[in-house]
Structures are given as C-alpha cells and as structure tokens.
ZAMARGU-4260 file (C-alpha; in steps of 0.2 Angstrom, whole numbers, plus 5000, padded with zeros to 4 digits):
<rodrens>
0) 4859/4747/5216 | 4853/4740/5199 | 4835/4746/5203 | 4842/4765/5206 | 4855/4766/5190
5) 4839/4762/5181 | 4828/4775/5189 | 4840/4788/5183 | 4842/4782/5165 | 4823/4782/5167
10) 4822/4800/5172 | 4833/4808/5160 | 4820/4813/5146 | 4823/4808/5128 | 4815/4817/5115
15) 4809/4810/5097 | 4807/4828/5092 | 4824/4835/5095 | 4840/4828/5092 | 4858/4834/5096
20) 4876/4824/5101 | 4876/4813/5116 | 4893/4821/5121 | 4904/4834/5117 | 4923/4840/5119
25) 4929/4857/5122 | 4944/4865/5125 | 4950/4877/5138 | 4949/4895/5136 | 4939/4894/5119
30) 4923/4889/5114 | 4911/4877/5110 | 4895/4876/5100 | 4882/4863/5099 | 4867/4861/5088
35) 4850/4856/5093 | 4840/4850/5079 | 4820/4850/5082 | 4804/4847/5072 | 4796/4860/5062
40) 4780/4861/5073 | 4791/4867/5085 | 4796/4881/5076 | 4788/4895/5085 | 4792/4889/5103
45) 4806/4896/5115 | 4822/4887/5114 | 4834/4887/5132 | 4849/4880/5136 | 4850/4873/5154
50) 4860/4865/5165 | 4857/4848/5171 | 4849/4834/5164 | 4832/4831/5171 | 4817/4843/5169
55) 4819/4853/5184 | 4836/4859/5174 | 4844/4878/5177 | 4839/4890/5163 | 4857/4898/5157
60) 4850/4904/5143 | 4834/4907/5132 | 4831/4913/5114 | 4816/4926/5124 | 4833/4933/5133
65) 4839/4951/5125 | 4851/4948/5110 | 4849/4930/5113 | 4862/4927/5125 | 4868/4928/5147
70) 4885/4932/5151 | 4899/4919/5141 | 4882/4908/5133 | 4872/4913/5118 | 4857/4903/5108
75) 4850/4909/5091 | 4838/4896/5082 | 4838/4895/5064 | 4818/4891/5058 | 4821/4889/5042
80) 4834/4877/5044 | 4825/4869/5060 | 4840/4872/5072 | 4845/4881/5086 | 4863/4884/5090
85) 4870/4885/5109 | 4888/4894/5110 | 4899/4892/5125 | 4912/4906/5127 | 4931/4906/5137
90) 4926/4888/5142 | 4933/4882/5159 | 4936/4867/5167 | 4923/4870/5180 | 4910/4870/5165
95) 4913/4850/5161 | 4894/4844/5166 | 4877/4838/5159 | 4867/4850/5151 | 4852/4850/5138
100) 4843/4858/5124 | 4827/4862/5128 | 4811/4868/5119 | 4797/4874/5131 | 4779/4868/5128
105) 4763/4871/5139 | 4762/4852/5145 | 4780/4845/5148 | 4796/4854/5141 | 4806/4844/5125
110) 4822/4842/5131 | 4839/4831/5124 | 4852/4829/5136 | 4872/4834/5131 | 4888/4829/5142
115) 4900/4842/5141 | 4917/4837/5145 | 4932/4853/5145 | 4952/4846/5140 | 4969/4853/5142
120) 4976/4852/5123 | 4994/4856/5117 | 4997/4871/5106 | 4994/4867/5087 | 5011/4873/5075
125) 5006/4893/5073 | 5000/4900/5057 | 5011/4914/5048 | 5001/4926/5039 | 5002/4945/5033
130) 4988/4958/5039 | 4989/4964/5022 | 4984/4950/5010 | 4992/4944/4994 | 5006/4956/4995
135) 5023/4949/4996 | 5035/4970/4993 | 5032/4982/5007 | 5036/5000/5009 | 5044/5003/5025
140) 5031/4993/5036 | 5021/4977/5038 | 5012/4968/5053 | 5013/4948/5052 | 5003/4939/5064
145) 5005/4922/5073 | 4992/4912/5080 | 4990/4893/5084 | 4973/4889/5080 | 4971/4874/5092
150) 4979/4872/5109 | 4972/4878/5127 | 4971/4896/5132 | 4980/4903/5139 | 4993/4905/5125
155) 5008/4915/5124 | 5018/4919/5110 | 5034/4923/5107 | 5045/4930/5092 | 5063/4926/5086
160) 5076/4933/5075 | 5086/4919/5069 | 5105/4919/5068 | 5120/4910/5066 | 5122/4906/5084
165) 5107/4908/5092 | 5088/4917/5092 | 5086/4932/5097 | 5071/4936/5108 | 5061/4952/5100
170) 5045/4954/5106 | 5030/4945/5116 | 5017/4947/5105 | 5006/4936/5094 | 5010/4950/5082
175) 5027/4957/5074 | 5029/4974/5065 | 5043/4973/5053 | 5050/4988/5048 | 5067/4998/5042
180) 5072/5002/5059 | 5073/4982/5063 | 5082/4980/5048 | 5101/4980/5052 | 5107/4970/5038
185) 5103/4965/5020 | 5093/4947/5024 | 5083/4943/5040 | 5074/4928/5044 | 5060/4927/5058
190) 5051/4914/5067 | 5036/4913/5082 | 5033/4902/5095 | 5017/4897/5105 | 5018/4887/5120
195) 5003/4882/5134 | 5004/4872/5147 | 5005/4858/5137 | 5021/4863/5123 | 5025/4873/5113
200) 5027/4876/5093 | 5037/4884/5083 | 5030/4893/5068 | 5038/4895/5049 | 5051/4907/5044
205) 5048/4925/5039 | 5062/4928/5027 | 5066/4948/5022 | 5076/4955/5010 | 5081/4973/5009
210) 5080/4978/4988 | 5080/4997/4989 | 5086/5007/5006 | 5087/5027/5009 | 5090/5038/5024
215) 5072/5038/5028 | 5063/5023/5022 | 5065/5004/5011 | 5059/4993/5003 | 5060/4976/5005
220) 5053/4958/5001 | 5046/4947/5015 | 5039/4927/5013 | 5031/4918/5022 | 5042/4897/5025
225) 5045/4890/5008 | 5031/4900/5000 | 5044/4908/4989 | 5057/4894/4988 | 5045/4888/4970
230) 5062/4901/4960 | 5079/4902/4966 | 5092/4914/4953 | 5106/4903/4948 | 5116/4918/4957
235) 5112/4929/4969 | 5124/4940/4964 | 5130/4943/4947 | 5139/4958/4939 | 5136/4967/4922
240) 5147/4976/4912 | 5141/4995/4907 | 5132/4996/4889 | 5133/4976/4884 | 5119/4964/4889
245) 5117/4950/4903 | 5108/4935/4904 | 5104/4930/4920 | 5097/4909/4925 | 5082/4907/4935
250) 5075/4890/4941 | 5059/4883/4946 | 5051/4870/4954 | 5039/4857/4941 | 5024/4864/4950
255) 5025/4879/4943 | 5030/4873/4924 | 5014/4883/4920 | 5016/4899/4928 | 5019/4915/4923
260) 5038/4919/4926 | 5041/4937/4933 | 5058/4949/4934 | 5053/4963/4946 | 5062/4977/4951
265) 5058/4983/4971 | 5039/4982/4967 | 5037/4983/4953 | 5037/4970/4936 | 5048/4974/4924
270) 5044/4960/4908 | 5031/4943/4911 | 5033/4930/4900 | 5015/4931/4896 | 5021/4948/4889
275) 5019/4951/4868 | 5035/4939/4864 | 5041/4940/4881 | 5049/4957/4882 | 5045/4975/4886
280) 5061/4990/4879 | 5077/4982/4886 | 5071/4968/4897 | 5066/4950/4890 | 5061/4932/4894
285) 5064/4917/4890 | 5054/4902/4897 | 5063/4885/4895 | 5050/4872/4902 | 5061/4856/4900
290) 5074/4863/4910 | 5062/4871/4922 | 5072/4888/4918 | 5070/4903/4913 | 5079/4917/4908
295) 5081/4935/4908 | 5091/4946/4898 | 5093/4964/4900 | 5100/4975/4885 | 5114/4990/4888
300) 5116/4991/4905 | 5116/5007/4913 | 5123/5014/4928 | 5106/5015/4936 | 5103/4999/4933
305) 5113/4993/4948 | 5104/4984/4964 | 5093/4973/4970 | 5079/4961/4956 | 5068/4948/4959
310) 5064/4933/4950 | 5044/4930/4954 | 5032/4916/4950 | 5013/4921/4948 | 5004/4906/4956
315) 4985/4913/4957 | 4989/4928/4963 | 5002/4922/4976 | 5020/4929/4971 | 5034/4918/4975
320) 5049/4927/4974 | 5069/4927/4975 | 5081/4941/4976 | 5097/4942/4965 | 5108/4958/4966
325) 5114/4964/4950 | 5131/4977/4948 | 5135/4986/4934 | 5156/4986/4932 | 5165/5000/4919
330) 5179/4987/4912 | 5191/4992/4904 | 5194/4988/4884 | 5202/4972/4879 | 5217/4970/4867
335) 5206/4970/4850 | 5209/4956/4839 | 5211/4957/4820 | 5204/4946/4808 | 5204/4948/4788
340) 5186/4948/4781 | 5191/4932/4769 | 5205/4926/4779 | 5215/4913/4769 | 5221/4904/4784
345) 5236/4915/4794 | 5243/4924/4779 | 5234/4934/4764 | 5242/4936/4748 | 5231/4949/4740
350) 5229/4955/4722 | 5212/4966/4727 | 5205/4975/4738 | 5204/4967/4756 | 5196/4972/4771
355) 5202/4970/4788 | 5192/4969/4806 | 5197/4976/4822 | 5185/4967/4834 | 5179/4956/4849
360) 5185/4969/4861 | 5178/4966/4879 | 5174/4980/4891 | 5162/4994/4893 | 5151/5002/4879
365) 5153/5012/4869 | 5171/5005/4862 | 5179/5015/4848 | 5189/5011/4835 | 5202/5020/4826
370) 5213/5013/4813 | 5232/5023/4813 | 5247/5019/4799 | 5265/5019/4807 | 5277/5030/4798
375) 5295/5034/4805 | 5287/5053/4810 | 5273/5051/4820 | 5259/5038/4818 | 5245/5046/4804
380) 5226/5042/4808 | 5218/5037/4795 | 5201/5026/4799 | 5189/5031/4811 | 5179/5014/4809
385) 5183/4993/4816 | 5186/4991/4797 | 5201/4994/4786 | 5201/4992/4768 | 5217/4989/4759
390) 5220/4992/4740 | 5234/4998/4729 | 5229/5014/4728 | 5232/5017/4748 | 5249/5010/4744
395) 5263/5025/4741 | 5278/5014/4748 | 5285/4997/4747 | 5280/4993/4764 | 5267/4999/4775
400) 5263/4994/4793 | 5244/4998/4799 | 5237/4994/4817 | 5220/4999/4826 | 5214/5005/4843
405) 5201/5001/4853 | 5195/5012/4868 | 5183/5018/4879 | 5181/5028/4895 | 5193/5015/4905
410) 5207/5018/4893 | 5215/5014/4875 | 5223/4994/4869 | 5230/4994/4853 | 5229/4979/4842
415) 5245/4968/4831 | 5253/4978/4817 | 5246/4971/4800 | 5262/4972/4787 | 5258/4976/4769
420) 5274/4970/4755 | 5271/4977/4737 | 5278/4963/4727 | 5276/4971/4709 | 5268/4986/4704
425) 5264/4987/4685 | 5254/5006/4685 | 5239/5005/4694 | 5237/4985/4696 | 5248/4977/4711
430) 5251/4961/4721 | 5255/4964/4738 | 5256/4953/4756 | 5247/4957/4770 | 5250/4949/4785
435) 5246/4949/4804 | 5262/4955/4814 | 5262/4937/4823 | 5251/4926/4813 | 5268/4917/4807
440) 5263/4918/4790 | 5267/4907/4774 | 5276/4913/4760 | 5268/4923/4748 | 5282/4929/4735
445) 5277/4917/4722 | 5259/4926/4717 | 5260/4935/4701 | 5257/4952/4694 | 5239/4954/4694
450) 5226/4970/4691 | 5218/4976/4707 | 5200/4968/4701 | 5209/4950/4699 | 5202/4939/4713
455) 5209/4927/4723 | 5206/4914/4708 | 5213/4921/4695 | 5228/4923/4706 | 5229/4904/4710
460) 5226/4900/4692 | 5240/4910/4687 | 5255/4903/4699 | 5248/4886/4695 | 5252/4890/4674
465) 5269/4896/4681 | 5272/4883/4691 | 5272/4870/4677 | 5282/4883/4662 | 5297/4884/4677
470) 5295/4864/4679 | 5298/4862/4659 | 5311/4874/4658 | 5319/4867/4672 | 5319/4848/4662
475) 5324/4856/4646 | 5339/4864/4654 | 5345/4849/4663 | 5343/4836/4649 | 5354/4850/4638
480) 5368/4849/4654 | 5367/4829/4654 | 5368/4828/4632 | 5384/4842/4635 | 5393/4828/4646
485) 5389/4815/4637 | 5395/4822/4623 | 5412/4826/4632 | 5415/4811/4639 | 5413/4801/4623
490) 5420/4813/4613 | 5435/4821/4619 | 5444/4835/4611 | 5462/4832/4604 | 5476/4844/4605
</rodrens>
C-alpha cells in the first residue's frame, strides 16, 4: 500500500518553472480564478487548463482557443507580467477536483497541479446602494439595489417596508424602484433581505422623506442606514412667525466638526457655512464647533417660505442629511408695552421734553403703531409712529391722557393710558407728571416750576434747596411757638 501512495505522488508532475496555489476554495454558483505564474522563457508557448493531475490530463481550455475561452472556463496569460489567469464560471459542486496549469513544450508539457474544492457559504449582510451615485434628493424616481456579495448562489432577495407592526413584503427583486406612487405618507423606511440555503441577512434601512409633493410628481430625500444620522435638527418641526426671523438648532456628530454645514431646500442649498460670512440674502450660518452645533437663521419669513428644509453635512462629497418642517403662522399683535426713553424708575416727573416707546409687541410683521389722546369727544390721533414726545407746548389742559396701538393684519391691542398732570405753568415753561396708568407711581408734586430746557438735574437740585428753606422755616416757627409759652406761663397777665 506504501509502495503505491508513493507511486502516485511520484507521478503527479511538479514544475520548477511554474508555480500556482496547491489548493483552492470556491463557492457555489460564482466563480473562481487562479493564477499560474511561469518563467519568461516560456513566454511565447500555449497555456491550457486541464483537468486531472497527471499528464495525460483533459484539455478544458487553451489560450490557442477562440477568445481564449470553452463554455463557463476562460484563460488569458499576461507576458508581460509572466502570468496566465484561468477563470471558472457558475461554479458547481460537481466541479470540486484536481486540475492543473499547463504549458505545452515539444519534449514533455510543464504542468503544476491545483485541487479545487466547491463549498456551500451563507449569505453575507447585503449592500444598499443607489444606481445613481453620490445623490442623496430625487425627483420623482430612483432605483436602489441590493446585493450580498458573498454567499452561494442561488440567492434570492427580498424587500420590506418597515412599520410599526410588522414588514411589509413589496417586491422579489434584488432591486427596488422608489417612487411617488409608493409614497403614501410623509416618511418611509425600507430594508432587503437575502437568504440561500444556508441564512439569510437583512440589509440597512432606506429611509425617505417627502420635502415637496404635487398632483403629479415629488420630491423627496432617501439615505442609505445611518449615512445621514452624522446632523439631526433640534426639531423636526418648528413654526415661524410671518415677517420676524427664526433660528433654528442643528447637531452633529464630532466626526464631522470640520465639515461644511448645509441648509437645503428640496435640492437645492440655500447658505454653506463656507459661504462669504456664512450667509447668502435672508439665510445665515452659524457654526458652533464646541457645542457641535450650528445654526441657521432665516430673516422675514414669508408665506412661501412654509415646508420641508434639510440640515446637510458635506462629507467629500457624500451628503448627510436631516429633514425639519418649517411653518410660517400670522399671529396676532400683542398688548404693546410702554416704556419712557429715560425712565426714572415707575414714575417720571418731567420738566422737559420726554419721549415715550410703544414697543416689544409680538405677532406678524409689519406691526403698526399709532399713538391716540383721549378727550371726552372722541379719541384724536395724533402720532403715526412707536414714539411719543411730551412737552409743554402739546399741553392745552391740566390733564391729558395719551395711549398707543399696535396692529397688524390679525387685528388691533391697545396699550396703558399714560396720565400727564401740569403742576404749574408759568408762560411757556412747565412742570408736569407723567405716569403709566398702572405703574403705581411715586409722588411727584413736590418738583418745582422749572423752564421746559431745565433737565432732570436742575429739577433735583431745586427741590433739594426747598427742602432745607421749608426745614428752617419750620424750626424758626416752632422755637417762636415754644418762647410764646414759655413766656405765658412764667408771665401771666393780671386783670
């Protein structure tokens, strides 16, 4: 039994002048090459793969055969690189077996003996990608394929629609056509599976968003697993008000610090913050890099504004994206607020001019203001501005009462009563009180008769002189009162 196993290692022919791998693997259903390395003096002979493993071999294939190649085998040789290359197509369990490269010379043929064995494998996780490369917005279709690059054939795929319950089966093809007819709702997410006899694997999820839909088309956002998880919007909905300006918070993950940042609109990008200070007409950006944040602000908001934005990461040319739905609201004004230019604390007590704001009113722009003075007629208009300026000149009575509204298409607010008090009126120069309707205001009837140019100062400085002639007088008038009875208790009359 020795004397024949040696025999037969005897007899299988090993070359010094061609060399290839001792054994290979292949798998079922796809294919297998193997490389026969020779010497440069046999460049010019013909190469054959055959099968067997002595030299009365089967030819399968020789590179004198048209187009270098029989049925599922194919050989090309490489003299330049001093290789020739033996492909096995489809491969099949049947195939497992010795074979060998071959060169053929007049004498005896060179050969190198190969054992080919053929495996069942499982199905490797399939691999998501787009037939359109690099795009991430479509218009009303795209194609995404699915394929599991190891595993034997045959290979069947399948593809999902993911729900709250369960998948949904929607087709048996390695590839899925996503288009607006397939799009029932505003997000989708789809996944693939590919099974052999062995397993099966499921793929990553195809997420969609719909960001613009009409009667006959849409356009929509699709990514691939977490490709486009590197942003996510603070909000995925936030709401504007009409002619103000909104801010809205995008984050990112560290790995893309150094990216550009994006805010896109359907397909198209709005502002970059590699743009000229990070803003183009009403859009900016702002990147925050130690709060891995950046944000966007958009300037008077607009009807048309309204829908569906993306906040986008440029990573080499690879977009990562996240939707955010933006709404523009017509509010209504606010009850304005009133607030005195120079204001003392809650009350004014005014010698001069003084201007009053009607302002920090919320709601849509544009707000207007109009400034009206109550009289026991009918109400007079008499500003068409946020600002009144009081003087003595405006004033004709004793009292006055003034108050401002704000409006806008929504509707009119009016604002407190502001309640002006001449205190003295010498000619043209006054002191007066002005004071917010509820502002519970302090006591202003001490100031002084001042001219209308006196300022607030010169006012102060006068009630302090006052103050101290009133406190003398006072003294003197009660050291009189205690002399007087003093005087008649010490020094009684006598009748």
């Amino acid at each position: 039994m020795m004397w024949i196993l040696i025999l037969l290692i005897c007899s299988i022919p090993v070359s010094s002048f061609l060399w290839t791998n001792t054994k290979v693997t292949g798998i079922v259903g796809r294919s297998i090459t193997i490389n026969c390395r020779y010497n440069s003096r046999f460049k010019p002979n013909m190469k054959f793969w055959c099968h067997g493993w002595t030299r009365h071999c089967s030819y399968l294939v020789r590179t004198t055969d048209p187009g270098g190649q029989r049925g599922r085998i194919s050989i090309k040789d490489y003299k330049a690189q001093r290789v020739f290359v033996v492909t096995m197509e489809d491969l099949r369990r049947e195939d497992a077996g010795w074979y060998s490269c071959g060169i053929d010379k007049q004498d005896s043929d060179e050969l190198r003996t190969v054992k080919l064995e053929v495996s069942d494998e499982p199905v490797s996780v399939p691999v998501i990608r787009f037939l359109t490369p690099n795009i991430w917005c479509f218009e009303n279709l795209v194609s995404v394929s699915c394929e599991s690059v190891q595993g034997s054939f045959p290979i069947r795929y399948t593809w999902y629609e993911k729900t709250q319950s369960v998948g949904s089966k929607i087709s048996e093809n390695n590839t899925l056509d996503l288009h607006c007819q397939l799009f029932k709702q505003q997000d989708h997410q789809y996944y693939c599976i590919a099974s052999n006899t062995q397993g099966e694997k499921s793929s990553e999820m195809v997420k969609v968003t719909i960001v613009h839909r009409s009667e006959r088309n849409c356009i929509f956002l699709a990514q691939i697993g977490n490709r486009g998880s590197g942003v996510v919007p603070v909000k995925r909905k936030v709401t504007g008000v009409l002619g103000r300006a909104i801010t809205i918070d995008c984050h990112y993950d560290q790995w893309s610090r150094w990216s550009v940042k994006l805010w896109m609109r359907q397909c198209s990008v709005l502002v970059k913050s590699s743009d000229h200070h990070g803003q183009r007409g009403r859009m900016s950006i702002t990147d925050n890099m130690t709060q891995n944040k950046f944000s966007v602000t958009m300037e008077d908001l607009r009807f048309e504004d309204a829908g569906w934005y993306s906040c986008g990461i440029d990573q080499s040319s690879l977009i990562s994206v996240s939707a955010v739905e933006l709404q523009i609201s017509d509010d209504p004004v606010s009850l304005p607020e009133l607030r005195f230019l120079s204001s003392p604390s809650n009350a004014s007590c005014f010698g001069s001019s003084v201007s009053i704001f009607c302002e920090r009113v919320q709601g849509s722009l544009p707000i207007h203001y109009t400034w009206y003075e109550r009289t026991p007629s009918q109400d007079s208009k008499i500003s068409n501005t946020s600002k009144l300026d009081l003087h003595c000149q405006s004033f004709t009575q004793q009292h006055h009462q003034y108050y401002c509204t704000a409006s806008n298409t929504q509707g009119t607010k009016p604002s407190e009563m502001v309640n002006v008090s001449v205190t003295h009126r010498p000619g043209e120069n006054c002191s007066y009180v002005a004071q917010i309707s509820t502002s519970g205001a302090d006591d202003c009837y001490k100031i002084s008769t001042v001219s209308s140019t006196t300022t607030n100062s010169n006012i102060t400085s006068q009630l302090d002189i006052s103050y101290v002639v009133w406190d003398v007088i006072r003294w003197v008038f009660f050291t009189l009162l205690v002399i007087c009875s003093v005087s008649v208790t010490m020094f009684p009359q006598k009748h």
